[in-house]
HTML snippet that shows the backbone in 3Dmol.js (N, CA, C, O; Angstrom):
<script src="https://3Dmol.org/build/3Dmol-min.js"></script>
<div id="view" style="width:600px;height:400px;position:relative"></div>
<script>
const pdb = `
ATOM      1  N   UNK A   1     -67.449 266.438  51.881  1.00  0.00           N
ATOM      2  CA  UNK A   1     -66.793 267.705  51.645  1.00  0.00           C
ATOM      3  C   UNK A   1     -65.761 267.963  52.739  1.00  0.00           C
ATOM      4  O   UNK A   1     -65.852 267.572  53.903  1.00  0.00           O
ATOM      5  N   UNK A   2     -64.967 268.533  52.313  1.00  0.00           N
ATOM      6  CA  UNK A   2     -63.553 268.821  53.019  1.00  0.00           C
ATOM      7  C   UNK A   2     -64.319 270.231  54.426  1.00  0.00           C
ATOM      8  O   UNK A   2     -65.027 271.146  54.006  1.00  0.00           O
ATOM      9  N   UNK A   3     -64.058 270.133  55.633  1.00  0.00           N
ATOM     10  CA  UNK A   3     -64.123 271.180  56.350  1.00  0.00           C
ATOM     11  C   UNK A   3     -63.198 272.249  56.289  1.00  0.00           C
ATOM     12  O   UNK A   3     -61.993 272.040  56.431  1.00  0.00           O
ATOM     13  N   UNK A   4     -63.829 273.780  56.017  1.00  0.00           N
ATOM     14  CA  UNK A   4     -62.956 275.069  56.226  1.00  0.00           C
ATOM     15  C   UNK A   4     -62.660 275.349  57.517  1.00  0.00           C
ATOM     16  O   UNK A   4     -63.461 275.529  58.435  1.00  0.00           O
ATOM     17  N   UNK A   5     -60.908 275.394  57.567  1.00  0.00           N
ATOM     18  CA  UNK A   5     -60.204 275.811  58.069  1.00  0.00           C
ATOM     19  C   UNK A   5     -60.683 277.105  58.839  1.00  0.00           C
ATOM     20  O   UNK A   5     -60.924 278.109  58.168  1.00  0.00           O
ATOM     21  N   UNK A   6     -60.834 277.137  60.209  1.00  0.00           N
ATOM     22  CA  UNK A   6     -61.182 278.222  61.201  1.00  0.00           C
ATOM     23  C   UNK A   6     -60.100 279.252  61.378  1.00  0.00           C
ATOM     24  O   UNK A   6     -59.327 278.977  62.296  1.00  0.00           O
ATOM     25  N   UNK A   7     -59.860 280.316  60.762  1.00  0.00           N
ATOM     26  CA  UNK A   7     -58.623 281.451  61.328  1.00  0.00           C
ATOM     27  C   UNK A   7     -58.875 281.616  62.198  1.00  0.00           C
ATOM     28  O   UNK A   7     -59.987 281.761  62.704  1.00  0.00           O
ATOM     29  N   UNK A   8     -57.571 281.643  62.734  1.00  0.00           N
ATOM     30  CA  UNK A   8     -57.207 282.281  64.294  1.00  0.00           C
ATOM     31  C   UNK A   8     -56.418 283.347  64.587  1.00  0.00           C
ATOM     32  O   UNK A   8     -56.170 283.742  63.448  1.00  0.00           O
ATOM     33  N   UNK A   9     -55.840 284.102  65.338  1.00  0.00           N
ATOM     34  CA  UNK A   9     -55.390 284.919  65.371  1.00  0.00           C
ATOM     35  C   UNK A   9     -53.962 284.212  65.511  1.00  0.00           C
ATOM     36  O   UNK A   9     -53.573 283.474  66.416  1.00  0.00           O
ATOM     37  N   UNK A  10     -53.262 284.661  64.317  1.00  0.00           N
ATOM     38  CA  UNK A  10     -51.901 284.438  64.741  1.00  0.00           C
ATOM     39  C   UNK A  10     -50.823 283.935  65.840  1.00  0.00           C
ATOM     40  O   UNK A  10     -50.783 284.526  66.919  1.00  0.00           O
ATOM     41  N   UNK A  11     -50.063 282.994  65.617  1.00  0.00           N
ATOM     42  CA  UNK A  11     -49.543 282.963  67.029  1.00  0.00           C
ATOM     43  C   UNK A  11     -48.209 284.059  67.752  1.00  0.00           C
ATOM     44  O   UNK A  11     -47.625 284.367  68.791  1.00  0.00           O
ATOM     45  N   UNK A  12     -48.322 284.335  66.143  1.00  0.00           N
ATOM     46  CA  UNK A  12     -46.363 285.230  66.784  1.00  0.00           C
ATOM     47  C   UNK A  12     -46.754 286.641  65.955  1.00  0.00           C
ATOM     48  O   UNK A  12     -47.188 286.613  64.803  1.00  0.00           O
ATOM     49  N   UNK A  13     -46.529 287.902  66.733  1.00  0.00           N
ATOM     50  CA  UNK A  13     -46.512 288.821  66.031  1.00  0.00           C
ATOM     51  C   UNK A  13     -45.019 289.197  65.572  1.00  0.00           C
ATOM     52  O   UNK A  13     -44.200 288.866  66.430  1.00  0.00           O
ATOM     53  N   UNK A  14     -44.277 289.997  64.081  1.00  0.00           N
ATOM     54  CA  UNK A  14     -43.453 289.938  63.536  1.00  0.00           C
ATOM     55  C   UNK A  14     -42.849 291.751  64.218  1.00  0.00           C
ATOM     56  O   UNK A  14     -43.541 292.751  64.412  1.00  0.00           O
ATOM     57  N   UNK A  15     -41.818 291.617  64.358  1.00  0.00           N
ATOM     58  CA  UNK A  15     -41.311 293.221  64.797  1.00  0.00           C
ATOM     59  C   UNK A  15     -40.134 293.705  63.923  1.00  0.00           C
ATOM     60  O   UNK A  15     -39.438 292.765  63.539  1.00  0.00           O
ATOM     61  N   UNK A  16     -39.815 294.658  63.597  1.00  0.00           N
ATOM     62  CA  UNK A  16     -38.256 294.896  62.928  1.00  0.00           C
ATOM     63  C   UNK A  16     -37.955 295.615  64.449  1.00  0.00           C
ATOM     64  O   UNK A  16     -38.670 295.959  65.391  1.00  0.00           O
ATOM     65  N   UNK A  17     -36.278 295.651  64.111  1.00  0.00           N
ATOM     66  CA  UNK A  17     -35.500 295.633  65.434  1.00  0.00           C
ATOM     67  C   UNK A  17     -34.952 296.828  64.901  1.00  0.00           C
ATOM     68  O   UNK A  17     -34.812 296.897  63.680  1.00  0.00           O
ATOM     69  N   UNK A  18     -34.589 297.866  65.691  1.00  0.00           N
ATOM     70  CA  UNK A  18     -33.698 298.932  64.987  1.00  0.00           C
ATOM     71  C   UNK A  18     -32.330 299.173  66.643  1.00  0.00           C
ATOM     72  O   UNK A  18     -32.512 299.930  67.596  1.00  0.00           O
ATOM     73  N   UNK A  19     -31.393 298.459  66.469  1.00  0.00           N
ATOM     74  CA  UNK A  19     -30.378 299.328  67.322  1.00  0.00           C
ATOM     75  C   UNK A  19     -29.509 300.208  67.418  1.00  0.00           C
ATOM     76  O   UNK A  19     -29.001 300.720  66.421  1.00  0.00           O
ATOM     77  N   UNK A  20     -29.232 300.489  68.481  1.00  0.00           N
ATOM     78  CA  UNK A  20     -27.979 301.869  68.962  1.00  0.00           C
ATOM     79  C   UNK A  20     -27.102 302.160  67.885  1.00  0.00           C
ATOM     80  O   UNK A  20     -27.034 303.205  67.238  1.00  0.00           O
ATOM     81  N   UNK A  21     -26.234 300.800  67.729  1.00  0.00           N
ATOM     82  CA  UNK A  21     -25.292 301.057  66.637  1.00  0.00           C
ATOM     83  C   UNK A  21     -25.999 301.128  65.313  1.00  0.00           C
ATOM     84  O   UNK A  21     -25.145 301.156  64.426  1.00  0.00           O
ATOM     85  N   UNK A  22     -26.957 301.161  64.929  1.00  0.00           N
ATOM     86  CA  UNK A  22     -27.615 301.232  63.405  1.00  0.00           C
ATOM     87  C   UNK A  22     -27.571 299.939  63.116  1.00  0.00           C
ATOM     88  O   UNK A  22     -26.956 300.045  62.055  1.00  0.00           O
ATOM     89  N   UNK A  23     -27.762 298.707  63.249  1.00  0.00           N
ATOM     90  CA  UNK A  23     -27.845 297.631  63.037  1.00  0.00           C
ATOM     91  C   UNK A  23     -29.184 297.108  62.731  1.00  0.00           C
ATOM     92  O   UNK A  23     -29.930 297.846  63.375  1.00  0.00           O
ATOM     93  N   UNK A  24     -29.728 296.456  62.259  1.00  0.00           N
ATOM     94  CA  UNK A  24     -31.375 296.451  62.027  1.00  0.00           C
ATOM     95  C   UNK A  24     -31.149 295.385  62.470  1.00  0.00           C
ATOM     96  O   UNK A  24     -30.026 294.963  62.747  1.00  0.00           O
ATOM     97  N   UNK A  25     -32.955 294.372  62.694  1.00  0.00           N
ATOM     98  CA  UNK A  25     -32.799 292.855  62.460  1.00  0.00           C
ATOM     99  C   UNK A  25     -34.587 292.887  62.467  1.00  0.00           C
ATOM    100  O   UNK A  25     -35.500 293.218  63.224  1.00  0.00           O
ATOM    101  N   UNK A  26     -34.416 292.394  61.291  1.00  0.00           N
ATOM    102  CA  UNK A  26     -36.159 292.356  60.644  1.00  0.00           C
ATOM    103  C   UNK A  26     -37.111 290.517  61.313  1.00  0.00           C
ATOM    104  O   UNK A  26     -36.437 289.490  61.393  1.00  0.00           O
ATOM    105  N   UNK A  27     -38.162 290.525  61.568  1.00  0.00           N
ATOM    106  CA  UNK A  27     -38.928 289.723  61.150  1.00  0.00           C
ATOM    107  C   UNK A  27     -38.657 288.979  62.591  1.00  0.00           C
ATOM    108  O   UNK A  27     -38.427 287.792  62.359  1.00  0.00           O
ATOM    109  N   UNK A  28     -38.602 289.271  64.031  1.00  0.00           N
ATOM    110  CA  UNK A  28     -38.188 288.921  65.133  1.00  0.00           C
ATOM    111  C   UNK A  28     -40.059 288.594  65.891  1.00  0.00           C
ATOM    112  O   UNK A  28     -41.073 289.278  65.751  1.00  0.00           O
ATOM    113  N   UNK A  29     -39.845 287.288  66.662  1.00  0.00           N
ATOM    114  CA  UNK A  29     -40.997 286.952  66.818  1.00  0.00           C
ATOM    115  C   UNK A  29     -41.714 287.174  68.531  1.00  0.00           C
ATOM    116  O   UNK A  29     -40.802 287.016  69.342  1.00  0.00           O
ATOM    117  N   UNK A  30     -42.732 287.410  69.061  1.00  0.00           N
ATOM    118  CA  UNK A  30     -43.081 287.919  69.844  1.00  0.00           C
ATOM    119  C   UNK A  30     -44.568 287.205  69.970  1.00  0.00           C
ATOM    120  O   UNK A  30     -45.515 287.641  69.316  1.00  0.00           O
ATOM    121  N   UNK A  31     -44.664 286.377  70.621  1.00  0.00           N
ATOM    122  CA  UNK A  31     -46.168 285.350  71.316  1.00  0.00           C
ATOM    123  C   UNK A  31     -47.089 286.553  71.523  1.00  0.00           C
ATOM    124  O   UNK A  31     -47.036 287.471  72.341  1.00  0.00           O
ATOM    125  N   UNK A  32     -48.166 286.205  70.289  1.00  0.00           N
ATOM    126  CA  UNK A  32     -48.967 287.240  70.842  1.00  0.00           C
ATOM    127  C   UNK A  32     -49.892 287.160  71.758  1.00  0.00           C
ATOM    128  O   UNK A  32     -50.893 287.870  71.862  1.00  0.00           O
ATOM    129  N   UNK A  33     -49.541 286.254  72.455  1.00  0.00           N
ATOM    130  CA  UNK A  33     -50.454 286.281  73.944  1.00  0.00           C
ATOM    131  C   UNK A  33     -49.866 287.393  74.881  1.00  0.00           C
ATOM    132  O   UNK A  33     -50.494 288.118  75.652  1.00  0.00           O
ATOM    133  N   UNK A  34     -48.532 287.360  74.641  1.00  0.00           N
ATOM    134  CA  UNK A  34     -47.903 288.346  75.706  1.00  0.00           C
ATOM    135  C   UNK A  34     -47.977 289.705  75.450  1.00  0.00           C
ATOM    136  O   UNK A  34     -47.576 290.533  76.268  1.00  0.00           O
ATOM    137  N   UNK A  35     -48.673 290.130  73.898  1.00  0.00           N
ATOM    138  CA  UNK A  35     -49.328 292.132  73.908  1.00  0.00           C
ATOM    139  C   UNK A  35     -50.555 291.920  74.006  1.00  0.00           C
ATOM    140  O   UNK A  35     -51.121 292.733  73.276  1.00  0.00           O
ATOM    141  N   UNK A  36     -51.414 291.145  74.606  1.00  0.00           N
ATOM    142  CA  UNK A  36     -52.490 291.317  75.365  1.00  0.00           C
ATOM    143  C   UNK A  36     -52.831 292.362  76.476  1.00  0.00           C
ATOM    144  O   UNK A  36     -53.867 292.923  76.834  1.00  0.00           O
ATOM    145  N   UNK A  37     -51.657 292.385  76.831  1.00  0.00           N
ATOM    146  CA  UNK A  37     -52.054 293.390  78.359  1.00  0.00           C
ATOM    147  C   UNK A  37     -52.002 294.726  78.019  1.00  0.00           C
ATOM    148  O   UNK A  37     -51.511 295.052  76.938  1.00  0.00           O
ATOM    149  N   UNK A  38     -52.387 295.446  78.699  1.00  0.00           N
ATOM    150  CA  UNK A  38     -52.666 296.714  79.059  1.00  0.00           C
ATOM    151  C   UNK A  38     -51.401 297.636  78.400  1.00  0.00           C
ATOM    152  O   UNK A  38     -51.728 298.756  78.010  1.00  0.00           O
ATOM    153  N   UNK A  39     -49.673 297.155  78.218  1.00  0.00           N
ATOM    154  CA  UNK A  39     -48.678 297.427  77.569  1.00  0.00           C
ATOM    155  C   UNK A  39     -48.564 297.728  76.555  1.00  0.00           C
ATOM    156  O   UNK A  39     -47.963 298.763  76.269  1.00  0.00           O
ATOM    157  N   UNK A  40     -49.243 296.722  75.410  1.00  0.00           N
ATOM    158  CA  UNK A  40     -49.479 296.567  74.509  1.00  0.00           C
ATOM    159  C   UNK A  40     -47.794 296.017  73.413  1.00  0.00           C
ATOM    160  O   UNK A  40     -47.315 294.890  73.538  1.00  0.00           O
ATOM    161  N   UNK A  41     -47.260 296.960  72.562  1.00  0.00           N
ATOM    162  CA  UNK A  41     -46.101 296.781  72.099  1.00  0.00           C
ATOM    163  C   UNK A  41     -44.941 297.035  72.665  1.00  0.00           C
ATOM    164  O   UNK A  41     -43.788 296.830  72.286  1.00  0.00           O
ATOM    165  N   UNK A  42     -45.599 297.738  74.091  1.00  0.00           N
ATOM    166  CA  UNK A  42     -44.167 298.073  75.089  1.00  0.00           C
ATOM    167  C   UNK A  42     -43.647 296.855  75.814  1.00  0.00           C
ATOM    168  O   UNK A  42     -42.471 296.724  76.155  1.00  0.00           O
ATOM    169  N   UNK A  43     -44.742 295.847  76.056  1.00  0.00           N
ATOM    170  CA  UNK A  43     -44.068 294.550  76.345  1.00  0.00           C
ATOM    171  C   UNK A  43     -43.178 293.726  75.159  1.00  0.00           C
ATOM    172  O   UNK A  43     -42.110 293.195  75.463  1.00  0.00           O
ATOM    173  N   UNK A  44     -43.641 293.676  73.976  1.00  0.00           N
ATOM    174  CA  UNK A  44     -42.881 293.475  73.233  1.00  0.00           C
ATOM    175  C   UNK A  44     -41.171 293.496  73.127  1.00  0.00           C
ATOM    176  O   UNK A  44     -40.421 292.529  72.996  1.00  0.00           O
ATOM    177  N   UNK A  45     -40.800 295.073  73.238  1.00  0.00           N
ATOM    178  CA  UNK A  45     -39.504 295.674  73.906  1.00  0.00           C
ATOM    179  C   UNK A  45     -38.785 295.316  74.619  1.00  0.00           C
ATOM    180  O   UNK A  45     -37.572 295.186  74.449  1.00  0.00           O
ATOM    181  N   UNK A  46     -39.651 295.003  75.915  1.00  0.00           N
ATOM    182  CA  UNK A  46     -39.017 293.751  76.778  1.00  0.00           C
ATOM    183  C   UNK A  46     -38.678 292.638  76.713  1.00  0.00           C
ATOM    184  O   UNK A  46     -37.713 292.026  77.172  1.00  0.00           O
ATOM    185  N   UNK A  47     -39.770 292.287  75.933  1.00  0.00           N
ATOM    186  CA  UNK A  47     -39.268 290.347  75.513  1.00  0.00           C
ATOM    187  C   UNK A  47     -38.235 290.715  74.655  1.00  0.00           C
ATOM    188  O   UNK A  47     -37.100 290.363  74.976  1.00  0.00           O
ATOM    189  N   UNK A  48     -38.417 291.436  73.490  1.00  0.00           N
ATOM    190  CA  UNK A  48     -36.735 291.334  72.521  1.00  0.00           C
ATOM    191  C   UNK A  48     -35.524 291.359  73.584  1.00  0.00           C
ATOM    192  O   UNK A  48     -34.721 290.438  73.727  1.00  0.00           O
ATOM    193  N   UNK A  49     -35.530 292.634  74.342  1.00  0.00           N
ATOM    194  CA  UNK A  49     -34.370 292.676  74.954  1.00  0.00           C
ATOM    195  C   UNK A  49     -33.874 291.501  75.974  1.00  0.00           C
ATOM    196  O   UNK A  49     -32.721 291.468  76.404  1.00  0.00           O
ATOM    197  N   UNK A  50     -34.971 290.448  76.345  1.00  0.00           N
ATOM    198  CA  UNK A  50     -34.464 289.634  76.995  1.00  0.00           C
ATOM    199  C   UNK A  50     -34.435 288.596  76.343  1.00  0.00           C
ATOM    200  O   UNK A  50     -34.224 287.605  77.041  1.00  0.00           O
ATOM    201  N   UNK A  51     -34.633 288.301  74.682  1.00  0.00           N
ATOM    202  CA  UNK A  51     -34.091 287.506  73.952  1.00  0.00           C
ATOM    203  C   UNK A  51     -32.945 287.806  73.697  1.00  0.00           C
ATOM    204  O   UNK A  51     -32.229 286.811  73.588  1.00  0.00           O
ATOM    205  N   UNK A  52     -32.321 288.973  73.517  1.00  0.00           N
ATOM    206  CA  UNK A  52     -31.348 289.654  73.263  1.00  0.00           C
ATOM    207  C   UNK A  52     -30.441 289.396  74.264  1.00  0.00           C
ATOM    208  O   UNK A  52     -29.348 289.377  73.698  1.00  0.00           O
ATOM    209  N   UNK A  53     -30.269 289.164  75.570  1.00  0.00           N
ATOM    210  CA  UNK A  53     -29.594 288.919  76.444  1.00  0.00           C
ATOM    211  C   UNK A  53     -29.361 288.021  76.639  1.00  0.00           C
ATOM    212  O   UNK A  53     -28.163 287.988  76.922  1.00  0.00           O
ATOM    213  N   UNK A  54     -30.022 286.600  76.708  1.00  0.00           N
ATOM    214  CA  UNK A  54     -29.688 285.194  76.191  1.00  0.00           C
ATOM    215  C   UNK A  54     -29.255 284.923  75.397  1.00  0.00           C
ATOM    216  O   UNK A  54     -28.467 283.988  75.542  1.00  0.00           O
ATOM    217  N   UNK A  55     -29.419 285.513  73.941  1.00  0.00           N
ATOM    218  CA  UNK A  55     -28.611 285.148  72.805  1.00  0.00           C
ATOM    219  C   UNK A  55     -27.262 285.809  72.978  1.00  0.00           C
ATOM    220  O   UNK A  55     -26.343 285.323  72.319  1.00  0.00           O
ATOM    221  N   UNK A  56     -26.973 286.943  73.837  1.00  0.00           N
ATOM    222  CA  UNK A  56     -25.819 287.325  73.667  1.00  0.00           C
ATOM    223  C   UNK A  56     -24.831 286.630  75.180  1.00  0.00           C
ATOM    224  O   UNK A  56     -23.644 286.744  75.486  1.00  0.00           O
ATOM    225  N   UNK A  57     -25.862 285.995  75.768  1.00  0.00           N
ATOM    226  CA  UNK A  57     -25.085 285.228  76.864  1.00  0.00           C
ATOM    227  C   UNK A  57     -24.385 283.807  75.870  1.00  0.00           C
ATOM    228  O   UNK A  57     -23.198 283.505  75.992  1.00  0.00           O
ATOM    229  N   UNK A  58     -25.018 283.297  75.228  1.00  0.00           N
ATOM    230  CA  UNK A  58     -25.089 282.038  74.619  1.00  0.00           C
ATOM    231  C   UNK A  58     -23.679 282.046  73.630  1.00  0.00           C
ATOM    232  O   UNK A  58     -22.878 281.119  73.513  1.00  0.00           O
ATOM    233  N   UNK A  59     -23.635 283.379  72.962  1.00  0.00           N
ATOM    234  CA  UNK A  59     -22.587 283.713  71.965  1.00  0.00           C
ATOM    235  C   UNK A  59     -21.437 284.361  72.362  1.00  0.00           C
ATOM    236  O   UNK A  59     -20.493 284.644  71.625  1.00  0.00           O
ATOM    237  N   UNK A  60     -21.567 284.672  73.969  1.00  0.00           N
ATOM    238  CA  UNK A  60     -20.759 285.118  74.583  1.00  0.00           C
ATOM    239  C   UNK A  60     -19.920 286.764  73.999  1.00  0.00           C
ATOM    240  O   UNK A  60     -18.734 287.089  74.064  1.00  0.00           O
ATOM    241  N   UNK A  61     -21.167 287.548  73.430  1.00  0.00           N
ATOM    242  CA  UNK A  61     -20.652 288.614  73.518  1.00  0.00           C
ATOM    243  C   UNK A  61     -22.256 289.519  73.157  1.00  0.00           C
ATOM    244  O   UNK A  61     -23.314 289.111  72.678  1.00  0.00           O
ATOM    245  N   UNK A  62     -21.861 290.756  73.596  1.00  0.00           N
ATOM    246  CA  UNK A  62     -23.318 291.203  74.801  1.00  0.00           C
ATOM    247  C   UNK A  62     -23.755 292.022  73.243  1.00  0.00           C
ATOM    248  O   UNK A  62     -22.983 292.733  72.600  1.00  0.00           O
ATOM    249  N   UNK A  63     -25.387 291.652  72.816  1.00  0.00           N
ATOM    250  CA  UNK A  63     -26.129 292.733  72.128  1.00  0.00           C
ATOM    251  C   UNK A  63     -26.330 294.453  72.031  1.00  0.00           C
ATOM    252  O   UNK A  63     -26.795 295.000  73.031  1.00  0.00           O
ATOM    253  N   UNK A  64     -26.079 295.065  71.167  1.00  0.00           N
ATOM    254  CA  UNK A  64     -26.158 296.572  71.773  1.00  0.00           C
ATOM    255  C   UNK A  64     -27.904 296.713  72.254  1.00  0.00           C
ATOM    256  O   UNK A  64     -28.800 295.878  72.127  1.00  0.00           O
ATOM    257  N   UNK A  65     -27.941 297.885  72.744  1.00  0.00           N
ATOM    258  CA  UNK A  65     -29.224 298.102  72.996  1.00  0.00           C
ATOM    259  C   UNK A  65     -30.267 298.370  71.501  1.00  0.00           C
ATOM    260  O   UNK A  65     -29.960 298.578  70.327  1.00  0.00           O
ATOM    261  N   UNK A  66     -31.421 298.262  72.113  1.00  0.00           N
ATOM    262  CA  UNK A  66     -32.580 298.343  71.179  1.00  0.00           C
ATOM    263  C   UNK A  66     -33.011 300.258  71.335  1.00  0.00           C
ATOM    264  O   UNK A  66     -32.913 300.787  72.443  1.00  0.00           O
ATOM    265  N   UNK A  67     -33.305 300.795  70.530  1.00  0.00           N
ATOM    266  CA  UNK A  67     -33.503 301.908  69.737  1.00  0.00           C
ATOM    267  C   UNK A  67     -34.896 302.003  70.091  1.00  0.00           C
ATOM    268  O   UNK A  67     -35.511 302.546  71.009  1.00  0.00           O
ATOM    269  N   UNK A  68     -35.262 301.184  68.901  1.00  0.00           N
ATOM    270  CA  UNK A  68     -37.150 301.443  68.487  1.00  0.00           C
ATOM    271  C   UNK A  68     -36.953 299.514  68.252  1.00  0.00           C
ATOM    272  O   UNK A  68     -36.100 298.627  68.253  1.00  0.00           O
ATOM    273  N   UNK A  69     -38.469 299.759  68.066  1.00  0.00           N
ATOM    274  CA  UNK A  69     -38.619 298.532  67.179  1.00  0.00           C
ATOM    275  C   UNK A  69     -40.412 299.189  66.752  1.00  0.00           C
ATOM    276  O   UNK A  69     -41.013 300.164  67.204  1.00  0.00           O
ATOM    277  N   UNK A  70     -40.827 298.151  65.717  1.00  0.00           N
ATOM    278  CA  UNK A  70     -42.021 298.565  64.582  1.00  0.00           C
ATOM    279  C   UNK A  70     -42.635 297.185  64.465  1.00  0.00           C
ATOM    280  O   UNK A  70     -41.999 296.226  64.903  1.00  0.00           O
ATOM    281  N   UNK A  71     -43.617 297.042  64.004  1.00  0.00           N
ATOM    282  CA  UNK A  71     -44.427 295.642  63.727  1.00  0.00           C
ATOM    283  C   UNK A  71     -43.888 295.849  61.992  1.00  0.00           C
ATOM    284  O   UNK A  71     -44.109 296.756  61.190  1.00  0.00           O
ATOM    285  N   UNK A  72     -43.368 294.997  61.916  1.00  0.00           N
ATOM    286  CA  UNK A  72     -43.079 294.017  60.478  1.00  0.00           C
ATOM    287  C   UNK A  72     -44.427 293.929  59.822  1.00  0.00           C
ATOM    288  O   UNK A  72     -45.416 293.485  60.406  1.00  0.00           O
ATOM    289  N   UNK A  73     -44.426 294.569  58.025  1.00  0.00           N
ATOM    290  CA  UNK A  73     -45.238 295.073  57.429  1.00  0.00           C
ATOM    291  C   UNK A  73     -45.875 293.275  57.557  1.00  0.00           C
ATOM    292  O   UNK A  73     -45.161 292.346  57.938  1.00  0.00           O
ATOM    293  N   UNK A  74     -47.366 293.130  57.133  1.00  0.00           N
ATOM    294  CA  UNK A  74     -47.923 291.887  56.757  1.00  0.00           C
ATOM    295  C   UNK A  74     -47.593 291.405  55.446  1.00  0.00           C
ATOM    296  O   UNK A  74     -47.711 292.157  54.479  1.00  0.00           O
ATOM    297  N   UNK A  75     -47.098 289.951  55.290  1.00  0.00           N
ATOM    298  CA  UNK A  75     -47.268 289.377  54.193  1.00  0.00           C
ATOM    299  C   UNK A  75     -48.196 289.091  53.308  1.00  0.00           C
ATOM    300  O   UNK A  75     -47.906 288.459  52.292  1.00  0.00           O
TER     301      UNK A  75
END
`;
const viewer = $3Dmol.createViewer("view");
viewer.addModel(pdb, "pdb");
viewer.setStyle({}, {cartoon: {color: "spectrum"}});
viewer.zoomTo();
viewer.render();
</script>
């Protein structure tokens, strides 16, 4: 017989992005080892924005700021 597959807890939690200028960006990924701490989704915030700053170093023109952001409904 085939062995069942053990769930685990996810590796990436999903966020929608909402910025300054009204710009959305859905389905942005976040290691959920790193809302472990005591922060919880406020670390989250941080990691976007410093994905956000690399990607806008990389493309050479700077991200607006982040607003809010929300956990991305489950599939």
């Amino acid at each position: 017989m085939a062995k069942k597959k053990v769930r685990t807890e996810p590796e990436f939690v999903l966020f929608d992005v909402l910025y300054e200028d009204g710009s959305r960006r859905s389905n942005r990924r976040v290691a959920s080892a790193d809302l472990n701490g005591p922060e919880g989704d406020d670390a989250a915030k941080y990691i976007l924005e410093s994905q956000d700053r690399e990607l806008g170093a990389l493309a050479g023109q700077p991200r607006p700021s982040i607003k809010s952001i929300s956990r991305s409904p489950s599939r």
